[in-house]
MDAnalysis code that builds the backbone (N, CA, C; Angstrom):
import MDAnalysis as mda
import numpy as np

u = mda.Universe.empty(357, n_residues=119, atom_resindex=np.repeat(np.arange(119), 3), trajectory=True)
u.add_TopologyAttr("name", ["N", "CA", "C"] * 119)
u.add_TopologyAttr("resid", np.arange(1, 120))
u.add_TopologyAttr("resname", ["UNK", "UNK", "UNK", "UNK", "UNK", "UNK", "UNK", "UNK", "UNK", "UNK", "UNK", "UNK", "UNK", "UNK", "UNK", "UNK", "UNK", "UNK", "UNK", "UNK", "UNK", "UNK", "UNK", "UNK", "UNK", "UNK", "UNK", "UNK", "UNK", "UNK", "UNK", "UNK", "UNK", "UNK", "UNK", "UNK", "UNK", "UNK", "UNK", "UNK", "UNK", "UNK", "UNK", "UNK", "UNK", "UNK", "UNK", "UNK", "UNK", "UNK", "UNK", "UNK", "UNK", "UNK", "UNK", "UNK", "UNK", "UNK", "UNK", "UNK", "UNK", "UNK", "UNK", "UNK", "UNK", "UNK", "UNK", "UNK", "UNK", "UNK", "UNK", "UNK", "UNK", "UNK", "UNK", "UNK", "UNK", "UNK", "UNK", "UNK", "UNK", "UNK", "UNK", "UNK", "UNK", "UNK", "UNK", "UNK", "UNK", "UNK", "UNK", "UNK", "UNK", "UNK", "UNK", "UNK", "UNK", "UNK", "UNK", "UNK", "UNK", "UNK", "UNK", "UNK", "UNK", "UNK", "UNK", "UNK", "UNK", "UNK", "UNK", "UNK", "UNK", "UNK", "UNK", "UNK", "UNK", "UNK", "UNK"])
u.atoms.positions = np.array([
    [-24.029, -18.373, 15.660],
    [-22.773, -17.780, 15.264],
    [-21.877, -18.886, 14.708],
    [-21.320, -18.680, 13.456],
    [-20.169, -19.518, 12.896],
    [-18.752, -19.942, 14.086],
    [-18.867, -21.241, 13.617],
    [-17.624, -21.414, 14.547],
    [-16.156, -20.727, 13.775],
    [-15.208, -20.103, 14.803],
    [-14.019, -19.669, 14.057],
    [-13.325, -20.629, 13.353],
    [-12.773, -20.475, 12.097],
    [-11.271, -21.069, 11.806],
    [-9.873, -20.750, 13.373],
    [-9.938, -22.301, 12.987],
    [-8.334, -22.826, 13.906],
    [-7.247, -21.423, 12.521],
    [-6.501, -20.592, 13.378],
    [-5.611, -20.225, 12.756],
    [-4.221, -20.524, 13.055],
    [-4.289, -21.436, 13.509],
    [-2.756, -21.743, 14.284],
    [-1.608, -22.252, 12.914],
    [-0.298, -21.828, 13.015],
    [0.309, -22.159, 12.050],
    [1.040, -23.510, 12.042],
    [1.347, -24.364, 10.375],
    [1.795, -25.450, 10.944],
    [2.869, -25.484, 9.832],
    [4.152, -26.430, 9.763],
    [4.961, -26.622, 8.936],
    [4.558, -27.567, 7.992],
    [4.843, -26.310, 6.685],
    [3.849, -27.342, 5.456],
    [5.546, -28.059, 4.457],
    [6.537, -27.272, 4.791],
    [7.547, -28.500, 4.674],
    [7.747, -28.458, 2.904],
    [7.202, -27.528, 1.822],
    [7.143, -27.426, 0.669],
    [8.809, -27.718, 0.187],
    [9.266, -27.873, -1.069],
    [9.875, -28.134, -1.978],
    [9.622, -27.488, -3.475],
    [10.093, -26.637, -4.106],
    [9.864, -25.521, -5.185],
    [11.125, -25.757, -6.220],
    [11.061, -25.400, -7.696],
    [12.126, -24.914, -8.177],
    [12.134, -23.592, -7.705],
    [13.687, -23.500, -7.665],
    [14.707, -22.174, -7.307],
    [13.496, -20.952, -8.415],
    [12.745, -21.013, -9.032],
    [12.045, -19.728, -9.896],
    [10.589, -19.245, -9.276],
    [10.284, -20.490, -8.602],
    [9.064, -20.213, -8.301],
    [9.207, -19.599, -7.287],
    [10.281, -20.301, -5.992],
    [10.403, -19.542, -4.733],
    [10.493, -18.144, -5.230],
    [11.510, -18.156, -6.087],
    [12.109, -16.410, -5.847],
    [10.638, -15.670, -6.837],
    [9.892, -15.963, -7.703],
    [8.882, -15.467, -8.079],
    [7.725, -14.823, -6.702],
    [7.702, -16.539, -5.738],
    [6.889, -16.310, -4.944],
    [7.353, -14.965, -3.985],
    [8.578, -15.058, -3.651],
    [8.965, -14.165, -2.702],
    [8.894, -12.868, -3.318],
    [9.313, -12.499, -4.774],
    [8.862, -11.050, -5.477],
    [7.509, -10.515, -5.117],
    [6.954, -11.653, -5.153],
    [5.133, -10.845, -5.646],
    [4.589, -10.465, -4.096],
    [5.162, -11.658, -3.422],
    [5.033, -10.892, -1.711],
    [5.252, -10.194, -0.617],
    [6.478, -9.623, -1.433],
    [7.374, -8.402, -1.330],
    [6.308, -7.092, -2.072],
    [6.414, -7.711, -3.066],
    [5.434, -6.323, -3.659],
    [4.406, -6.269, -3.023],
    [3.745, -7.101, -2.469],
    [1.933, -6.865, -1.708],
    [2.667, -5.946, -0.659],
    [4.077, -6.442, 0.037],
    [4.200, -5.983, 1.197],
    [3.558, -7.306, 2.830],
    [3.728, -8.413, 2.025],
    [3.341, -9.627, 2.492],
    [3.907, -10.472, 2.876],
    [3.954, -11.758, 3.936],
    [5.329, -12.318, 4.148],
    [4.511, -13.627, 3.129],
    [5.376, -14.145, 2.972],
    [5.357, -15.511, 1.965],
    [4.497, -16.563, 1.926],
    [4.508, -16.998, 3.517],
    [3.067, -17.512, 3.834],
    [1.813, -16.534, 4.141],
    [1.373, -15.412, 3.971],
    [0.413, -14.961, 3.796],
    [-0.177, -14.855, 2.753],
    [1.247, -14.253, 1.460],
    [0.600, -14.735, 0.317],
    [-0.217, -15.961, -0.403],
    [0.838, -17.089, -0.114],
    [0.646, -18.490, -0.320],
    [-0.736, -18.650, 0.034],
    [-1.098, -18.360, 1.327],
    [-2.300, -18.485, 1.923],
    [-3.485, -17.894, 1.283],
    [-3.012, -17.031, 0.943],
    [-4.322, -16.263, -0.121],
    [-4.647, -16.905, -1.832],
    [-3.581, -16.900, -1.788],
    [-3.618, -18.051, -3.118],
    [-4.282, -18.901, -3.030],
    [-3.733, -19.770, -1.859],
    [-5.098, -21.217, -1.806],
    [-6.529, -20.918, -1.509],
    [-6.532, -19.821, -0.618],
    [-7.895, -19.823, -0.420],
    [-8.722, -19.428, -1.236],
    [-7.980, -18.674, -2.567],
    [-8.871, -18.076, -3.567],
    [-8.988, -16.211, -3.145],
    [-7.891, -15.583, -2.190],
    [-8.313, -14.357, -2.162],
    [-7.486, -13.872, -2.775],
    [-7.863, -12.573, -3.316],
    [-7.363, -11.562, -3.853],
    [-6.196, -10.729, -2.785],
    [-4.838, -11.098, -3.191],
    [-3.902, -10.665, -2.495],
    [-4.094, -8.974, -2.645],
    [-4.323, -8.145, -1.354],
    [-3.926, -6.504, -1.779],
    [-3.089, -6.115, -0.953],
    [-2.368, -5.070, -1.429],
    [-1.167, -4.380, -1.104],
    [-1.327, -4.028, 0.754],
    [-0.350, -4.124, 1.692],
    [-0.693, -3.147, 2.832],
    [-0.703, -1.532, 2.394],
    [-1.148, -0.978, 3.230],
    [-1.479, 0.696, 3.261],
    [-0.061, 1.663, 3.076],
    [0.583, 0.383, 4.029],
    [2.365, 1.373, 3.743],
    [2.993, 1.027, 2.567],
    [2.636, -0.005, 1.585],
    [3.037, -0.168, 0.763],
    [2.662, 0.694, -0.431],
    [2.007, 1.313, -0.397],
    [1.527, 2.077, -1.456],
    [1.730, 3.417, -0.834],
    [1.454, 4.080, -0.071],
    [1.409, 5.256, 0.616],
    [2.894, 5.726, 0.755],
    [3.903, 4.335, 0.794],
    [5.113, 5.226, 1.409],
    [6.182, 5.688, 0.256],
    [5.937, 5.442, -0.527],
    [6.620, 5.801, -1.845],
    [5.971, 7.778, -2.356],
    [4.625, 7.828, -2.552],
    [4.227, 8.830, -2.182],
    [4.759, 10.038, -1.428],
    [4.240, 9.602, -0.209],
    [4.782, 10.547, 1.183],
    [5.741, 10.874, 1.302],
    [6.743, 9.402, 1.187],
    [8.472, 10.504, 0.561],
    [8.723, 11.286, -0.769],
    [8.300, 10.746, -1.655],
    [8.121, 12.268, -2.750],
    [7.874, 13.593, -2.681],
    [6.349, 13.069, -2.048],
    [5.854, 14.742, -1.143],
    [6.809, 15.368, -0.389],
    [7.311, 14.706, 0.332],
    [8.266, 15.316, 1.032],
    [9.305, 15.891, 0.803],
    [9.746, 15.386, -0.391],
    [11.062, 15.796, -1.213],
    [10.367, 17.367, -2.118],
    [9.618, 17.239, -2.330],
    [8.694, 18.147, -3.441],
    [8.849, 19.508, -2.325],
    [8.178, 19.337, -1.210],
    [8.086, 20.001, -0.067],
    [9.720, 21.319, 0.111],
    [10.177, 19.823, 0.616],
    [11.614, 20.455, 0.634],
    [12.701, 21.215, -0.305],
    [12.127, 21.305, -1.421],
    [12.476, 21.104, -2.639],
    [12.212, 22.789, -2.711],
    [10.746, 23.050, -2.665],
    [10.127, 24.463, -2.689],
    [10.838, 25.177, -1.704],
    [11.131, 24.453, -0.693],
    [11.450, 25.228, 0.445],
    [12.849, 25.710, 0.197],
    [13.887, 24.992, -0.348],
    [14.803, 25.528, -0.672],
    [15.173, 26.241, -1.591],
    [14.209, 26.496, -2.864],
    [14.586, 27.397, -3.565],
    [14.297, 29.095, -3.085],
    [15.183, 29.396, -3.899],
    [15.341, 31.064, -3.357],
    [14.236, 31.456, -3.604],
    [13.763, 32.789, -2.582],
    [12.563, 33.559, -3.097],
    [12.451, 34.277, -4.120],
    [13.027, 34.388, -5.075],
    [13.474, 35.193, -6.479],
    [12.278, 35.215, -7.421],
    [11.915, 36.183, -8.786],
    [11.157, 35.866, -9.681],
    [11.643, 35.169, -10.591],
    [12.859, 34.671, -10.697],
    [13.374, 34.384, -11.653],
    [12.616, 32.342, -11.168],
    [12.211, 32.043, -10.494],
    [11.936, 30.939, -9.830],
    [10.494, 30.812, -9.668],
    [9.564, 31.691, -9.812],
    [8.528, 32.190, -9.446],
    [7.845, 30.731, -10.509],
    [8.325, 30.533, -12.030],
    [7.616, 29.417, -12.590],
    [7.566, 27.892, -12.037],
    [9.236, 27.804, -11.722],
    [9.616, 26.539, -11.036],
    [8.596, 25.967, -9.920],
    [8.262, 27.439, -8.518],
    [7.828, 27.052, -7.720],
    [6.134, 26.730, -7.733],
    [5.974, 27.325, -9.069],
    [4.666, 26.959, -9.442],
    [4.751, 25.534, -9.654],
    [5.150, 25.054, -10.824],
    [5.530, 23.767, -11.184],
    [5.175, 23.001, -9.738],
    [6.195, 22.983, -9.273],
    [5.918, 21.898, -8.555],
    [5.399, 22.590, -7.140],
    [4.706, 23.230, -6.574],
    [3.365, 23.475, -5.965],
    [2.123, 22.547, -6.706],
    [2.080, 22.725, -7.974],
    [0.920, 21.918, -8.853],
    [1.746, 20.104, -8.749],
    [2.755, 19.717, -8.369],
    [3.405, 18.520, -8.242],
    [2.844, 18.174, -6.881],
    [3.012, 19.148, -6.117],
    [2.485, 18.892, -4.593],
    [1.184, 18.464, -4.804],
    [-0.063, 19.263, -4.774],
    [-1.434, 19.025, -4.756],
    [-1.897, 17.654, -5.774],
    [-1.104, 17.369, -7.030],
    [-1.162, 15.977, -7.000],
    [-0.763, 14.894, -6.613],
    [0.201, 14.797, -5.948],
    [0.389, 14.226, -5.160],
    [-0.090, 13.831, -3.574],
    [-1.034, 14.804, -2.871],
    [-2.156, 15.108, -2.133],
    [-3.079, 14.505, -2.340],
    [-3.419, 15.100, -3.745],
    [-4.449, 13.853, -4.187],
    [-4.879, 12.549, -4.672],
    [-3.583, 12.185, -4.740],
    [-2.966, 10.859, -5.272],
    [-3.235, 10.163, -3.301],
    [-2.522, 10.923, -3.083],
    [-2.754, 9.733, -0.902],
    [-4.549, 9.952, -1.036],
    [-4.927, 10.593, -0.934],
    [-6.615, 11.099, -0.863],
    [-7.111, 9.830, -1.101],
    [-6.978, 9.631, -2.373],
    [-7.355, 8.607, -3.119],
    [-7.211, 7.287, -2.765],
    [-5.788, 6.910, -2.453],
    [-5.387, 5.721, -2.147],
    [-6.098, 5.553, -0.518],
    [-5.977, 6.457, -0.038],
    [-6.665, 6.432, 1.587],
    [-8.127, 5.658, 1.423],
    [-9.128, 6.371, 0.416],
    [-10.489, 6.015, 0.884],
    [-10.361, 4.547, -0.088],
    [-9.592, 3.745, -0.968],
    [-9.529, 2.614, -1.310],
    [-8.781, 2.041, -0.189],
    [-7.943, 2.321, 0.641],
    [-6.807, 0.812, 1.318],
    [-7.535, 1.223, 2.439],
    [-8.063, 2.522, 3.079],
    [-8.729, 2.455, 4.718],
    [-9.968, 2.564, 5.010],
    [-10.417, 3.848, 3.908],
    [-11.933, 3.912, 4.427],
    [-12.816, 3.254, 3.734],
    [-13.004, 2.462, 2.649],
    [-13.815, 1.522, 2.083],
    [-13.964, 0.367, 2.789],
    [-12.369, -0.149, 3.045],
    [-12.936, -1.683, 3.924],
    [-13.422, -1.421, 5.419],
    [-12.850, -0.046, 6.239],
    [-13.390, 0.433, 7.538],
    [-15.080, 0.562, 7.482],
    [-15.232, 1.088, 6.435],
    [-16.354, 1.044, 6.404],
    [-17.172, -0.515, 5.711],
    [-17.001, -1.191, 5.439],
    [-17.396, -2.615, 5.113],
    [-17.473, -3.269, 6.269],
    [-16.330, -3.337, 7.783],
    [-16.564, -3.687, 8.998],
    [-17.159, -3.104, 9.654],
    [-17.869, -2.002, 9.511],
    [-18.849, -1.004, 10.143],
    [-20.067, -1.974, 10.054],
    [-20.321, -1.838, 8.496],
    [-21.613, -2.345, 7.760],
    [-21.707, -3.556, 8.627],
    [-20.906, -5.027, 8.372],
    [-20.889, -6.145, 8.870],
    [-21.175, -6.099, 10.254],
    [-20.721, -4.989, 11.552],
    [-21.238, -5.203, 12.747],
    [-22.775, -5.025, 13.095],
    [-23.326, -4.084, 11.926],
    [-24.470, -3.163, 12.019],
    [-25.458, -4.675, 11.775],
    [-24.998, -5.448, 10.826],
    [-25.666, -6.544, 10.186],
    [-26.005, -7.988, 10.895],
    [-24.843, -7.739, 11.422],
    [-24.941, -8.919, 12.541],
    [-25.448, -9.309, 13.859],
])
């Protein structure tokens, strides 16, 4: 069995222009990453990806709004197109999380499946 990496953290004490920090801190904001995690992936050569809530939660509150949205309009025919509309807004959006689910959970869940089976 491989010996583990030491993960213990240490003060690396850096110095940046004022563009790079705030660049760095954008892009690790967007992963949904703290600064040294990014950094860390950088050096090591990995491919920084988003967390699960970072992508999912922008979504889910839409849906939700979409949701609420139907729910408040009157039961009328005069509405009958509207609530179509966005009923068909809903189910893509359904399928939009679907999607993002089996890329951010069940692909790599299943990659640590594989790896225990292997080992």
């Amino acid at each position: 069995m491989a010996k583990s990496i030491n993960r213990t953290t240490v003060e690396l004490g850096l110095r940046v222009r004022a563009e790079v920090k705030e660049r760095v801190e954008g892009e690790a904001a967007r992963y949904g990453l703290s600064v040294s995690a990014y950094v860390s992936d950088l050096i090591l050569g990995h491919e920084s990806k988003p967390k699960v809530g970072v992508e999912l939660g922008p979504l889910v509150l839409l849906g939700q709004r979409v949701v609420e949205a139907v729910s408040a309009l009157p039961d009328v025919p005069a509405n009958e197109g509207v609530r179509a509309d966005m009923t068909g807004m809903r189910r893509a959006i359904s399928d939009a999380l679907l999607a993002l689910r089996t890329t951010y959970y069940d692909a790599p869940l299943d990659e640590r499946r594989s790896e225990r089976w292997a080992g």
